[in-house]
Backbone as CSV, one residue per row, in Angstrom:
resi,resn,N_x,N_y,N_z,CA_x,CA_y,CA_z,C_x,C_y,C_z
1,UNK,-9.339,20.677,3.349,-9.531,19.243,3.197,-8.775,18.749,1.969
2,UNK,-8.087,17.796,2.346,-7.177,16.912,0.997,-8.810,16.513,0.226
3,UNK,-8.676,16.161,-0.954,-9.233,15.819,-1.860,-8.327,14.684,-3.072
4,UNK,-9.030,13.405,-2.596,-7.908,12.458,-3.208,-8.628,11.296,-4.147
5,UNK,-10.149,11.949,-4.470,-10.843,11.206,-5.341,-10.414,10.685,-6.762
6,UNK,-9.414,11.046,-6.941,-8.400,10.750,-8.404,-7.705,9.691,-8.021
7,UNK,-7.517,8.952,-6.712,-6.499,8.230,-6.244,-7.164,6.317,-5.861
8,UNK,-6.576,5.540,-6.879,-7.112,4.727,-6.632,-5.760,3.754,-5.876
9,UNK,-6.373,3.217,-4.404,-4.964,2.565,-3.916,-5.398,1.503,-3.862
10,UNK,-4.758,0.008,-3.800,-4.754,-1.185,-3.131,-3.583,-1.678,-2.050
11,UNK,-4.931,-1.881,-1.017,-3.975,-2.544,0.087,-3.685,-4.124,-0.177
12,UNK,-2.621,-4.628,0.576,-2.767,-6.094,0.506,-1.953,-6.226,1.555
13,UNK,-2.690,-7.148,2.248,-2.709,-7.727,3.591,-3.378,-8.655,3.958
14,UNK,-2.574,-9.674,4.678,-3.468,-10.744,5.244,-3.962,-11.283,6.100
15,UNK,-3.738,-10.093,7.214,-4.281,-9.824,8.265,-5.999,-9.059,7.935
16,UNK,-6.692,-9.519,8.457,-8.373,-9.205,7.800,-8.369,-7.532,9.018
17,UNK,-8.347,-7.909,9.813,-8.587,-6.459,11.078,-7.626,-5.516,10.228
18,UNK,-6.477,-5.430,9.473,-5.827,-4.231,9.747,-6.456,-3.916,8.249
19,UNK,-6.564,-4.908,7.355,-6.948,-4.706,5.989,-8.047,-4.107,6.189
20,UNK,-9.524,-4.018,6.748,-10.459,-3.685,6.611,-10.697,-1.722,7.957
21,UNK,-9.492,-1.910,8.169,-8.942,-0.718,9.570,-8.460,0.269,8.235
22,UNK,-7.375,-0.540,7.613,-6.989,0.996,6.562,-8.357,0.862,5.308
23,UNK,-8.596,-0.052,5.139,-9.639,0.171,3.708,-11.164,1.390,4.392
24,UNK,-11.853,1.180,5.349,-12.190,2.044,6.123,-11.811,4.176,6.003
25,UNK,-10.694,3.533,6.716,-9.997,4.962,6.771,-10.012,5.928,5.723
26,UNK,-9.154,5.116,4.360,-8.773,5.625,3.203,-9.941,6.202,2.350
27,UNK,-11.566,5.099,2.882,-12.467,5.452,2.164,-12.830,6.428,2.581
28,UNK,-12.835,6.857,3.652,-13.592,7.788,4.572,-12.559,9.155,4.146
29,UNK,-11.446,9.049,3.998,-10.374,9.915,3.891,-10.825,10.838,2.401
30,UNK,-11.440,9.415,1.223,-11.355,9.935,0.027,-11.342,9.285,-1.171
31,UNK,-10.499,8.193,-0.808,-9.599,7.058,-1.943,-10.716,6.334,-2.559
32,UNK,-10.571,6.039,-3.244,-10.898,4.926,-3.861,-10.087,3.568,-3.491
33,UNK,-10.758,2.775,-2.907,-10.084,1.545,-2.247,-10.004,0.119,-3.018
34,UNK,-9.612,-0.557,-3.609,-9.514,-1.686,-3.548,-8.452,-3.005,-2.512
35,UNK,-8.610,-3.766,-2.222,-8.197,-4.346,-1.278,-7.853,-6.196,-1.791
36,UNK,-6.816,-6.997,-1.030,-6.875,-8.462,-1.207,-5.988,-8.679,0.115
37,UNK,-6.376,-10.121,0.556,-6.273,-10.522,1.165,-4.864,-11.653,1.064
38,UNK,-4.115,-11.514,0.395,-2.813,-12.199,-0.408,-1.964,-11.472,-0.777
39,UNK,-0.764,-12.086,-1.216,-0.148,-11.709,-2.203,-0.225,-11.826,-3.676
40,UNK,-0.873,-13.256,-3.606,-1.361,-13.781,-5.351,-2.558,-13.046,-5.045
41,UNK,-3.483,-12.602,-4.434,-4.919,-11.782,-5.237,-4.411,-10.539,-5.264
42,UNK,-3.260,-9.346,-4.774,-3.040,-8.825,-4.990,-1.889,-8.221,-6.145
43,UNK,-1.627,-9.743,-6.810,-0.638,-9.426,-7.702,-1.901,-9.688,-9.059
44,UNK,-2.466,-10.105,-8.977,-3.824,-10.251,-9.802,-4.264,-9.220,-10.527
45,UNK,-4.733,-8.175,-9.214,-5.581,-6.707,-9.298,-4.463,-6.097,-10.096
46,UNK,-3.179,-5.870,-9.739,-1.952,-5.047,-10.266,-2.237,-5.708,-11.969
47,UNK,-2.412,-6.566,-11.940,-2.486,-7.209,-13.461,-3.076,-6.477,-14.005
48,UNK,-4.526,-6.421,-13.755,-5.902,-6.341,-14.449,-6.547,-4.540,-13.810
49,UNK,-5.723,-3.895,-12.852,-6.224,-2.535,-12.504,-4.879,-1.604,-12.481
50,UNK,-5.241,-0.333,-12.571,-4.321,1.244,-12.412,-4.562,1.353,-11.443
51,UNK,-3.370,1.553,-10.749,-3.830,2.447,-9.114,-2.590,3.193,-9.060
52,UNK,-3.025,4.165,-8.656,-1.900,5.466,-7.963,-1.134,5.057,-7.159
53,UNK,-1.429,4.182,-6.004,-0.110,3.617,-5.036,-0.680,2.389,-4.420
54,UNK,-0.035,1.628,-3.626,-0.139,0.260,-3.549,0.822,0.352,-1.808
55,UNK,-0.383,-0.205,-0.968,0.058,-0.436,0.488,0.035,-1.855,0.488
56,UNK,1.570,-2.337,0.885,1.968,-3.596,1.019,1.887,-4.325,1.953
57,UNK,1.629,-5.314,2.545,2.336,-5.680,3.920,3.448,-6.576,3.444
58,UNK,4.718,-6.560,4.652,5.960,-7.046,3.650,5.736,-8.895,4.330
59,UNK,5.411,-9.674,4.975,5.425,-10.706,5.609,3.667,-11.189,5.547
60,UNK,3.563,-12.177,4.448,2.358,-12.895,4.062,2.736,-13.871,3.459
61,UNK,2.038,-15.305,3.805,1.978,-17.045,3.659,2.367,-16.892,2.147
62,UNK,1.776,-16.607,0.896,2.372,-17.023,-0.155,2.707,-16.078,-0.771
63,UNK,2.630,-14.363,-1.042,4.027,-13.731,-1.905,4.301,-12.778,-0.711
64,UNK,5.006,-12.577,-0.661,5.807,-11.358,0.346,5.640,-9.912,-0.347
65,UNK,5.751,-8.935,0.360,5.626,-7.672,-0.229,7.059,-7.134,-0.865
66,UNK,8.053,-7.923,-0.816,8.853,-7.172,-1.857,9.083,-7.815,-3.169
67,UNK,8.520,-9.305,-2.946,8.395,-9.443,-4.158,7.206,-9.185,-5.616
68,UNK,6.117,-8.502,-4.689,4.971,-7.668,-4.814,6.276,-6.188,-6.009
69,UNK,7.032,-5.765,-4.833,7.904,-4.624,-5.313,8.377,-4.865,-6.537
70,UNK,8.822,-6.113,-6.592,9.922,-6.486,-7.426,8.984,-6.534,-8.825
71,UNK,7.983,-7.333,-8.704,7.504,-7.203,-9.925,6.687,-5.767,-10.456
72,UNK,6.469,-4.881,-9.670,5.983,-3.525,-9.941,7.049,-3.101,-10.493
73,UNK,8.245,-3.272,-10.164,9.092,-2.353,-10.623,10.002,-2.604,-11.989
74,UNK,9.761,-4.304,-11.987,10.109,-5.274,-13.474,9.066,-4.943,-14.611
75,UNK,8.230,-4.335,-14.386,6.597,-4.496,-15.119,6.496,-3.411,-16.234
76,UNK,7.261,-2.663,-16.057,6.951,-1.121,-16.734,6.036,-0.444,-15.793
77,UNK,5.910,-0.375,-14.608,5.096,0.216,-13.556,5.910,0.951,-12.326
78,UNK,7.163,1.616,-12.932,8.358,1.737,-11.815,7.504,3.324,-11.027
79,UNK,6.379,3.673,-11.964,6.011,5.115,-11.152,5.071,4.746,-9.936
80,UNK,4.642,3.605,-9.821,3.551,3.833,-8.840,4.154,3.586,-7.523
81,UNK,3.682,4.500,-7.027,4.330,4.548,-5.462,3.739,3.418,-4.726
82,UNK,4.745,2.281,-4.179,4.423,1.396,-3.312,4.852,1.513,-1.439
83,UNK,3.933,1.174,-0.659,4.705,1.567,0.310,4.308,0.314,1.165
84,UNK,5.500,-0.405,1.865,5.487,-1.598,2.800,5.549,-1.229,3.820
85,UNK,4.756,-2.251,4.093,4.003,-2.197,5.650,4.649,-3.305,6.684
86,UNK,5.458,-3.421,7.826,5.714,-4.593,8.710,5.554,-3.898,10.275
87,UNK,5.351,-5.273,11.042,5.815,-5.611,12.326,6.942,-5.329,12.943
88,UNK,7.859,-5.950,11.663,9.020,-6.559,12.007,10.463,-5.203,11.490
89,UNK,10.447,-4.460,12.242,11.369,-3.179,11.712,13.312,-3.549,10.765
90,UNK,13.435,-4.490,11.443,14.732,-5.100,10.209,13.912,-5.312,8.507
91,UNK,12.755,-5.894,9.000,12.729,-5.668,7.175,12.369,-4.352,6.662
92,UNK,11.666,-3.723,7.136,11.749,-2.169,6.205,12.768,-1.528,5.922
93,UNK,14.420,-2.004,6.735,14.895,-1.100,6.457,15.652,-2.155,5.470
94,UNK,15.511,-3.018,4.333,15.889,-3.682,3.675,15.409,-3.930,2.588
95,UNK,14.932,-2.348,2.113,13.942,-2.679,0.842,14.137,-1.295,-0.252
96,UNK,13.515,-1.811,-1.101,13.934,-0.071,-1.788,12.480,-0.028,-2.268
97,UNK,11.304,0.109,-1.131,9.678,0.639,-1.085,10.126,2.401,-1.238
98,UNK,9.294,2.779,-1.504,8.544,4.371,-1.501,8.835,4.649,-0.471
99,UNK,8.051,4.591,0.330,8.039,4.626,1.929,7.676,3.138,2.740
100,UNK,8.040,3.808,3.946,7.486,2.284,5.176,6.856,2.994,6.180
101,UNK,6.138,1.689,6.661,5.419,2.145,7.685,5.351,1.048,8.592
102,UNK,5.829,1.097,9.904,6.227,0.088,10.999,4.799,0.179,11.815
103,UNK,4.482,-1.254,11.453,2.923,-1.544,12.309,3.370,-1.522,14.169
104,UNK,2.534,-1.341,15.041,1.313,-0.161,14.609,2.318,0.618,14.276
105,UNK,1.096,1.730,13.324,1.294,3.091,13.283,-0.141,3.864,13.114
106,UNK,0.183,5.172,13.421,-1.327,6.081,13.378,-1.751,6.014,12.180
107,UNK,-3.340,6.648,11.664,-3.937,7.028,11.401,-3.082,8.528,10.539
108,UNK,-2.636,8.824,11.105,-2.111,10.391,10.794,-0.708,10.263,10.192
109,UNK,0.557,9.469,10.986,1.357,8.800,9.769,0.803,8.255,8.268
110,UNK,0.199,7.616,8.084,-0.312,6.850,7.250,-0.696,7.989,6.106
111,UNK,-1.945,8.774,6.624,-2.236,9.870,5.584,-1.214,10.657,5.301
112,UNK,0.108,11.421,6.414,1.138,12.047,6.099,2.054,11.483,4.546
113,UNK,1.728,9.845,4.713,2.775,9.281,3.910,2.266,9.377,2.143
114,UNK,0.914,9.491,2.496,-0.018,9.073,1.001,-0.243,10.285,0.567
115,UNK,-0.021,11.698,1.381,0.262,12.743,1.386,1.014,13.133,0.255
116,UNK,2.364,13.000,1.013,3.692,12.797,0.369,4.054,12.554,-0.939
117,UNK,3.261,11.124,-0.857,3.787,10.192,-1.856,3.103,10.910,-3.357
118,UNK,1.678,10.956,-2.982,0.858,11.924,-4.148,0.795,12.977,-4.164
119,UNK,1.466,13.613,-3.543,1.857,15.103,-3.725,0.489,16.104,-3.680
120,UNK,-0.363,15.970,-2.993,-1.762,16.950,-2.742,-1.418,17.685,-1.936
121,UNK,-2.054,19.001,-2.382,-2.079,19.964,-1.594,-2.976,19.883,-0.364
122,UNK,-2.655,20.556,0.641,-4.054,20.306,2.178,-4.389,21.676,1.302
């Protein structure tokens, strides 16, 4: 069993079903979850919290997920692994995220990627 209780992630998404589908998962997985429903409440949390990695969605009403990127990576925060999330497969491949992940995707991608990204042993 991964063991990822050291790992605090935030999703942000503004879709409520998929936000509360991975916040679910991740908890159940291990994580420590925090979650927003924006781009401004999720550029907020990045303000005011540490987290190990940060699941984006790249297409939301007021900040977009790369400009989510952009300021993680302007911030003095260039280590935390961010990884964007779309629908829409032309934008992932137009970004310089961690990783991507093209909605849908499994359950089992998803952990493969957070895997990866934090480097735990199974």
């Amino acid at each position: 069993m991964i063991k990822y209780n050291f790992h605090k992630i935030l999703i942000i998404d503004d879709e409520s079903g998929i936000l509360n589908m991975l916040e679910t998962k991740l908890t159940r997985t291990g994580f420590l979850v925090d979650t927003a429903k924006s781009g401004e409440e999720g550029l907020a949390k990045i303000k005011l919290n540490n987290y190990s990695l940060i699941l984006t969605d790249l297409q939301m009403p007021d900040i977009s997920g790369d400009k989510i990127l952009y300021f993680i990576r302007n911030k003095k925060m260039s280590s935390i692994p961010v990884v964007g999330m779309s629908g829409t497969p032309w934008l992932l491949s137009q970004n310089d995220f961690d990783a991507t992940l093209q909605k849908p995707f499994s359950l089992k991608e998803l952990e493969d990627t957070l895997h990866l990204l934090l480097q735990e042993e199974k």
